[in-house]
N, C-alpha and C positions, 0 to 999 in steps of 0.2 A: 556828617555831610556826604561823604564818598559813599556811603549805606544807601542812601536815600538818589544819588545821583543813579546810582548801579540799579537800583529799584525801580528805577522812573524808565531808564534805558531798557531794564527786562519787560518791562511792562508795555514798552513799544513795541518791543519783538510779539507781545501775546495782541498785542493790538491789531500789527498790521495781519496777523492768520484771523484776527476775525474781519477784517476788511479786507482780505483775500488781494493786501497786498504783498506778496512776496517773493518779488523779483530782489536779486540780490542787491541793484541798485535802490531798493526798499530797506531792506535789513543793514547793509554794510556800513552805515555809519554810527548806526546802535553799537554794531559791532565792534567797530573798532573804540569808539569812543566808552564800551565794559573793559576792552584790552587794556588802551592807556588808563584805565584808573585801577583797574588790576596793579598797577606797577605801586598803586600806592597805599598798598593795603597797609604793608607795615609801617610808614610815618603816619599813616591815619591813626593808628592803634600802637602808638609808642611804648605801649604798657605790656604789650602782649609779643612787640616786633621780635624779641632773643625768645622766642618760647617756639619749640620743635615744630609741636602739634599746629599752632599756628601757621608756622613757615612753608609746612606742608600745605594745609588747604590753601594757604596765597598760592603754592606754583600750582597746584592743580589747579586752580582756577584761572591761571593764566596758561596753561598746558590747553586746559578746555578751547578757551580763547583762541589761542593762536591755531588749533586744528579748528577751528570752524572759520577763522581768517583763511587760512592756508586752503581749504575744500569749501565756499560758502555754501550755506543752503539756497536751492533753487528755487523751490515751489512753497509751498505752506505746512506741506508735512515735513519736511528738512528744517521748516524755521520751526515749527511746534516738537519737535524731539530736541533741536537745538536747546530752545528755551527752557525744554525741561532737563536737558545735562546741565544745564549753567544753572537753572535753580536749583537742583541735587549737587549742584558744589555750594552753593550757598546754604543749602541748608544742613551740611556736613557739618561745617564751621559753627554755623550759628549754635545746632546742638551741641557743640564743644564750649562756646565758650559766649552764650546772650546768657 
């Protein structure tokens, strides 16, 4: 379910650059709302939460997060490079371990 919440969230972020909405007050709640579920990578995946390689891409994924919280993207090209570091952490993981 946090998979598919994260996926739906990124998927706004690629939404609003084609509707050329991306004022930060556009992006910022996607945003935060991939941050707080970041936090829950590892009770999502209890099976995987004590394993390294995992632990790793959870804080980079929350690392990515919180530097796009901390700077947000202003315009469409900030939120389209955004969306693709957070999808190249996503699919860091994924190649480790779908």
């Amino acid at each position: 379910a946090v998979m598919h919440v994260q996926q739906w969230h990124l998927g706004q972020l690629k939404k609003k650059v084609e509707q050329n909405r991306c004022a930060a007050t556009d992006v910022l709640p996607n945003l935060k709302a991939l941050r707080t579920m970041a936090d829950d990578l590892e009770p999502a995946f209890p099976d995987l939460a004590d394993d390294k390689r995992f632990a790793e891409h959870a804080s980079k994924m929350r690392a990515r997060l919180d530097a796009a919280l901390a700077s947000p993207p202003l315009n469409c090209t900030g939120v389209s490079t955004t969306a693709q570091g957070i999808g190249e952490t996503c699919k860091g993981c994924h190649q480790d371990f779908r």
